[in-house]
C-alpha positions as CSV (number, residue, x, y, z in Angstrom):
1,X,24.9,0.7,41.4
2,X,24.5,-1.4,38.2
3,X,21.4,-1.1,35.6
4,X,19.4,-3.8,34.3
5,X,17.4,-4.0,31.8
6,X,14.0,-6.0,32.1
7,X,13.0,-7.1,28.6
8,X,9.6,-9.6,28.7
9,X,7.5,-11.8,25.7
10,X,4.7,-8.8,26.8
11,X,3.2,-7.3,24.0
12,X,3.5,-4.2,26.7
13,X,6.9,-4.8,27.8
14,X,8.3,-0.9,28.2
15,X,12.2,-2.9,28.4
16,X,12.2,-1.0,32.0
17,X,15.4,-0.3,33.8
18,X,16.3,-0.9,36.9
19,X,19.1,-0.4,39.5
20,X,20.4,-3.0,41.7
21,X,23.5,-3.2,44.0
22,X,26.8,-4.7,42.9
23,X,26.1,-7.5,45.7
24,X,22.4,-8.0,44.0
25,X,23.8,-8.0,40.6
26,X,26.2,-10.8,41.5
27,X,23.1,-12.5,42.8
28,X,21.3,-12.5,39.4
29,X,24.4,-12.3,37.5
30,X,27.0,-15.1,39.0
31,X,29.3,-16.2,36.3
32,X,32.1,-14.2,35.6
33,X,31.6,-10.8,33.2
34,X,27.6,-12.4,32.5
35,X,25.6,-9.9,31.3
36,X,22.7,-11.9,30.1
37,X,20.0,-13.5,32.9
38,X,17.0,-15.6,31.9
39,X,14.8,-14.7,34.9
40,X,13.2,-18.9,34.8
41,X,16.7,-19.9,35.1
42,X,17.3,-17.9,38.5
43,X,15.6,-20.6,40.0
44,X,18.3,-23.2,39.1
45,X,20.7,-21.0,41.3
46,X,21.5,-21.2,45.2
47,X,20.2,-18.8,47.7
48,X,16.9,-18.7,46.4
49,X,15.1,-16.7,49.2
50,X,18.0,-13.9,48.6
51,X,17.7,-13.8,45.0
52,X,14.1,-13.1,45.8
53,X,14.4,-10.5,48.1
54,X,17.2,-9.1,46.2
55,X,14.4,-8.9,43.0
56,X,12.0,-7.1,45.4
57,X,14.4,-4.5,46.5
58,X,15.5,-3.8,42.6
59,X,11.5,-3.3,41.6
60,X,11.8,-1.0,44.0
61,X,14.4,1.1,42.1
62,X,13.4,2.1,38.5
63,X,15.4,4.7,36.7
64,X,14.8,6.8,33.5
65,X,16.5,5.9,30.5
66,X,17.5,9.5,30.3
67,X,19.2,8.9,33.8
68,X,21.0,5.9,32.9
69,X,24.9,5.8,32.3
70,X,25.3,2.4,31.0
71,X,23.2,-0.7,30.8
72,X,25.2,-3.8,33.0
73,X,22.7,-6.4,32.3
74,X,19.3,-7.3,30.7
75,X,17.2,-9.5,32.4
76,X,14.5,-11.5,30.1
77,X,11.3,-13.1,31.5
78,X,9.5,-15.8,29.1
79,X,11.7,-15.7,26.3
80,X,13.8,-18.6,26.1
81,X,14.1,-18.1,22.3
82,X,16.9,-16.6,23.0
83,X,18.9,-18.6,24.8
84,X,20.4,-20.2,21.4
85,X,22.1,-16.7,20.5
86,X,23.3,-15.8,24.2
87,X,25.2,-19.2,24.5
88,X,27.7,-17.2,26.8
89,X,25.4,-15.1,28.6
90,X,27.0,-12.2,27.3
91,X,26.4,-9.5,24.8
92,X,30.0,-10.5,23.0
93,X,29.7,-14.1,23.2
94,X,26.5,-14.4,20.4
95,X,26.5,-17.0,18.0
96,X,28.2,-14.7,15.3
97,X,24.7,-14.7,12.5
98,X,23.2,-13.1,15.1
99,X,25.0,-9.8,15.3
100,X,26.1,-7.6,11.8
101,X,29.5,-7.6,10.8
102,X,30.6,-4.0,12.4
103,X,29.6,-5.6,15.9
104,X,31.5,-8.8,15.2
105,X,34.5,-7.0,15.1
106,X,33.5,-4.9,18.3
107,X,33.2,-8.1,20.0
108,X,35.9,-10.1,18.3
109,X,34.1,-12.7,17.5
């Protein structure tokens, strides 16, 4: 099982987690080692009725943050803002301001 963390523009959001299938992660997660999903995008992406059923099975499956080992993804919902600094829908391929100096070397960026 992967994680995915569900971050919305809510002034309520509670950046939920929830676990999802490697095959349902793929779904929301296509490219190669993406990490970051816009959910607006996901309907630019084929096999629209299995996406959706695949999103209905993960709201089905929220786990503590206590009970998480690893975050695999983060999922946002109505906040295209930041789109500019995940360029390469991943966490290591931000435009460099965006991130401080100790995680630009982490990422090697």
């Amino acid at each position: 099982m992967r994680n995915i963390q569900v971050i919305d523009g809510a002034l309520n959001c509670t950046f939920s987690i929830f676990e999802a299938t490697d095959e349902e992660f793929a779904l929301l997660f296509p490219a190669p080692e993406q990490e970051i999903q816009f959910l607006e995008d996901l309907a630019q992406l084929p096999a629209q009725e299995e996406i959706a059923a695949a999103l209905n099975r993960i709201w089905e499956r929220p786990i503590r943050k206590r009970d998480v080992h690893g975050i695999h993804g983060t999922l946002f919902e109505g906040l295209d803002r930041y789109k500019s600094i995940y360029l390469e829908r991943r966490e290591d391929g931000v435009d460099p301001l965006a991130v401080s100096a100790t995680q630009r070397r982490l990422f090697g960026i």
